[in-house]
N, C-alpha and C positions, 0 to 999 in steps of 0.2 A: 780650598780645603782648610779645615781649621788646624790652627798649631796644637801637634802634640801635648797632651795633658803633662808629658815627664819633661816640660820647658820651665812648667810654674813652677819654682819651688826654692824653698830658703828663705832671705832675708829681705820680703819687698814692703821697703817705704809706704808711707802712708804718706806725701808729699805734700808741703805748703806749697801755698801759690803767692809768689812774690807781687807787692804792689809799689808802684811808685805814688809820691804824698797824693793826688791826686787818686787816687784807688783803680786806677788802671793798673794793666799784665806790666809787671817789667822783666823785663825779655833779659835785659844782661843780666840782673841778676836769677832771674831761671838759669840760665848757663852755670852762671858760677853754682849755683845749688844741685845743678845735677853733676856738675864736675866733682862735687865736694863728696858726693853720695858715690860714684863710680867707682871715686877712687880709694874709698875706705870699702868697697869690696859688696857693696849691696846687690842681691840677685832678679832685682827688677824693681818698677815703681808704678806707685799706683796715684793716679793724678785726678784732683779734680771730687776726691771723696769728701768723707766729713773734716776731716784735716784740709782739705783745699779748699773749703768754702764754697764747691762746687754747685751747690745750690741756691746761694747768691749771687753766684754770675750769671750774667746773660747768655742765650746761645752765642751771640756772635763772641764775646769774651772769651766765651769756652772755645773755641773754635780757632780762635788766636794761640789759648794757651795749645791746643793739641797737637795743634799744626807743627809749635817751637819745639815742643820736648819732645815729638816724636822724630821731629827732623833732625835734631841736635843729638839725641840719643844715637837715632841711625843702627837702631837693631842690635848695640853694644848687649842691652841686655833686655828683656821684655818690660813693652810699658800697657799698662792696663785700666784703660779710662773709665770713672765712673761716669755713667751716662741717661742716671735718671732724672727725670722731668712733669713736674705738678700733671704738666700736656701730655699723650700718648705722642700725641705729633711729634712735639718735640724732642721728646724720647728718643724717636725714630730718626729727627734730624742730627742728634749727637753721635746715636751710633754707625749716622752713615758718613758722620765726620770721622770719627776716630776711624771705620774701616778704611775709610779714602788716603787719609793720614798714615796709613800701615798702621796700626796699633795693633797689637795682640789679643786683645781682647776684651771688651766691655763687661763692665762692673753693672748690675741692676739692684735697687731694692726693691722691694714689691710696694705698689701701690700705697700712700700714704696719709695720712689726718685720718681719710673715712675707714672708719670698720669694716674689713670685707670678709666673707667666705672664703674658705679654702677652696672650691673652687672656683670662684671669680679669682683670685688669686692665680694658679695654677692655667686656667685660662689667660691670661695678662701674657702670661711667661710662655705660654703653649703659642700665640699669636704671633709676639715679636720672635722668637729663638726659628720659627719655621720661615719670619719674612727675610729673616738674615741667614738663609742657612747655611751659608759660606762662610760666618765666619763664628770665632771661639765667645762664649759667656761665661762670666763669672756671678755668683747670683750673693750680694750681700745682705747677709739675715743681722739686721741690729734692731728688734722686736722692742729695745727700749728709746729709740726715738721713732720708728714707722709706725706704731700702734699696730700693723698687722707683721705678722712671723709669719715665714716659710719653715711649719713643719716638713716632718720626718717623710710622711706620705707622699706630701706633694713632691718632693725635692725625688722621691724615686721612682714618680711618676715619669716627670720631669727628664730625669737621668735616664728611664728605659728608651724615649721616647723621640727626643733631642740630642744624638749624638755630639752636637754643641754645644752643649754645657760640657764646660771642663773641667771647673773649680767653683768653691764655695769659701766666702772670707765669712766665717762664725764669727760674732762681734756680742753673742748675750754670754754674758760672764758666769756661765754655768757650765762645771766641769762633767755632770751628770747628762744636762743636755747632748752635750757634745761626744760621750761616751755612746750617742742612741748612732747619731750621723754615720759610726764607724762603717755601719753598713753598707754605705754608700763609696769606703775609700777606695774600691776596685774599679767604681765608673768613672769618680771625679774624683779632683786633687781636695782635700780638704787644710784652710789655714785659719788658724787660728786668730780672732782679731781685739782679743783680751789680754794685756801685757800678764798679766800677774798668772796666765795661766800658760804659759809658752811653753816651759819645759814636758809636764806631763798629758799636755795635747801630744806632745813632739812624739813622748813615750809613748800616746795610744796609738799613733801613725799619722798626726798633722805631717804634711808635706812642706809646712814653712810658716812664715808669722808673717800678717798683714800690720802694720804698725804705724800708729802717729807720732810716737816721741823715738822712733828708730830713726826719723828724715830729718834727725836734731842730735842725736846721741845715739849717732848707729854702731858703735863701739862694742857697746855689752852684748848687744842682740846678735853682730857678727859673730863675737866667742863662745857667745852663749850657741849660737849654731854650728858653729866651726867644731865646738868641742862635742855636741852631742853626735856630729857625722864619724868622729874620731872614738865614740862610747868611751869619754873621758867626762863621765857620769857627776862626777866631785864639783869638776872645772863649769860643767852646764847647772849644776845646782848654785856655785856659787854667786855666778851671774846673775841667774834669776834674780836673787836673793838682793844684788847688787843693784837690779831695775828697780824691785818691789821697795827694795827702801829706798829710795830715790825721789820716785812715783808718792810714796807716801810723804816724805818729807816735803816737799812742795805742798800738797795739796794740804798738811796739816800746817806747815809757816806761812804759806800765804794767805790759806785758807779763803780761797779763789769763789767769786759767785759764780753761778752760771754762766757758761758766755765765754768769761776772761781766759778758758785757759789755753785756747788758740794764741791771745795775745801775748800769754808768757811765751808759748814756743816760739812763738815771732821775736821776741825780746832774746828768747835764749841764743838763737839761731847768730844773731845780732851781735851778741859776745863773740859767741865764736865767728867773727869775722867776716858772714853774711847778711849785709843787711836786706831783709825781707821786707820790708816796708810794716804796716798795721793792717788792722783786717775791716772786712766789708761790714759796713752796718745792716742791722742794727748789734752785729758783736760788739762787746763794750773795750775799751782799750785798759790797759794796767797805769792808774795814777801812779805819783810819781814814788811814795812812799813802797810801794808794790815795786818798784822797777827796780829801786836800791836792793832789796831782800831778795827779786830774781837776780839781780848781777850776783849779789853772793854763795847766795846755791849753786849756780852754776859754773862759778868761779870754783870753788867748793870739791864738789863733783869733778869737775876739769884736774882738780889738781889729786884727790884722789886714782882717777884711773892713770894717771903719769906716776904716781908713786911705787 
């Protein structure tokens, strides 16, 4: 049976993948990273996305990592593997990992490089979600790196048809789009996967925030949600406000290419006392000049949320 739709929900990581110098999994530091997220109160994690570089590992890599942090986790709180693959096959083979692995439930995007129809699209999703129907789906819509979106249509297609679909991580930065999906909040969990846009998802009826800089700075996102569950309305606008400038100051001081800004999170992660190692090529790493100016934002930042 799939897990309950009212298990998603809250503050779940968008999760780096630790590497040792050689760009293998490194397992103790995964422990120490999901220790570090548990214990600052995160309500699940999602592994293996575009924050994990999950598209540059191999199945067998992937398959290592699932293994650790769902074993390590041990059902403390829900983990949610993404498990799309260039291959159908291999699609098929990650998400018979992560069910084998107990995971909660697998992350897809739709089909990606080629341009498809809606419904080729919606077929894609109608094939796998019936081969697996035992277990839960989460379907991630980011139309600005897969060149194909899962509209409106299909997603309630979808939802009449698949009682396994549970959840949807929205990731196009459009608060209008995301205003059309509400439709859909009574079948599936809907989360929000645009930092800048958490509080007034939260207020349409998001169910929680999918996030890359929360598995690095899960501080604000925690209060920022802790306050909104408490309708201490002030306290969750201030937050926001406290990511979005944050978010912005980085991206305007370092003013990052494409690529690098995994490598800052890895650097950030790094100050605060984990080291993650660097990321899979061909992501580009932060020179050295870049690493001084991330230790001081972060440093920065650090000493802001302690004041």
């Amino acid at each position: 049976m799939a897990i309950q739709v009212s298990k998603f929900e809250g503050v779940i990581p968008a999760m780096l993948t630790p590497l040792t110098k050689e760009k293998k999994i490194d397992f103790e530091a995964t422990e120490k990273l999901v220790d570090f997220l548990l214990t600052k109160g995160v309500n699940g994690l999602f592994i293996l996305g575009t924050f994990g570089e999950g598209l540059l590992l191999s199945v067998e890599e992937g398959q290592k990592f699932i293994r650790k942090v769902t074993g390590y986790v041990n059902k403390r709180v829900p983990v949610i593997v993404f498990s799309s693959h260039m291959e159908v096959e291999k699609t098929k083979e990650l998400i018979k990992i992560a069910q084998d692995s107990r995971a909660d439930a697998a992350a897809l995007v739709p089909p990606f490089y080629y341009n498809l129809s809606n419904k080729a699209i919606e077929e894609y999703f109608q094939k796998i979600f019936r081969e697996f129907s035992n277990f839960s789906f989460f379907i991630y819509n980011i139309p600005q790196l897969t060149i194909n979106e899962v509209n409106l249509s299909t997603l309630q297609n979808l939802a009449e048809t698949c009682p396994n679909l549970v959840g949807l991580k929205n990731s196009k930065p459009s608060l209008i789009d995301f205003q059309k999906l509400l439709a859909l909040q009574d079948r599936i969990s809907l989360f929000m996967g645009e930092d800048s846009l958490d509080y007034p998802a939260l207020l349409l009826g998001a169910k929680g925030i999918v996030s890359g800089p929360s598995g690095v700075f899960p501080e604000p996102y925690i209060n920022l949600y802790q306050a909104f569950t408490h309708k201490n309305y002030e306290e969750v606008k201030k937050q926001q406000l406290i990511i979005n400038d944050f978010l912005k100051k980085v991206q305007e001081t370092l003013n990052l290419e494409k690529g690098k800004m995994l490598s800052f999170y890895k650097k950030a992660l790094e100050i605060r006392g984990i080291k993650v190692g660097g990321v899979k090529e061909p992501l580009p790493e932060l020179n050295p000049s870049e690493e001084d100016v991330a230790i001081h934002l972060v440093e920065e930042f650090l000493a802001l949320q302690e004041s």
